[in-house]
N, C-alpha and C positions, 0 to 999 in steps of 0.2 A: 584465565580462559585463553585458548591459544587464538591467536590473530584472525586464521581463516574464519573459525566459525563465528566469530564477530561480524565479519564483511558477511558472511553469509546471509544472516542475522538481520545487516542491515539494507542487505537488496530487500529480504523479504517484509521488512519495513515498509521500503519505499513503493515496492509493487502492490502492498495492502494497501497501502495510502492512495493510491493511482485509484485499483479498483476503488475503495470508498466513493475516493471524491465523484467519482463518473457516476455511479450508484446515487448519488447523493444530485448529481447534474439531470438524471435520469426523472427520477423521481419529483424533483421541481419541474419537470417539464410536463411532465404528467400532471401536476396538480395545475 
């Protein structure tokens, strides 16, 4: 698999993860 679309791959990781966890910060605050 070539290099770029790995890094790619794995910003959109970490910016899934971001949105989750706030989602997830979100939602406890609510309850």
């Amino acid at each position: 698999m070539p290099r770029h679309l790995l890094e790619i791959d794995d910003l959109s990781t970490t910016e899934l993860n971001k949105v989750l966890s706030l989602s997830t910060q979100n939602s406890q605050e609510i309850l």
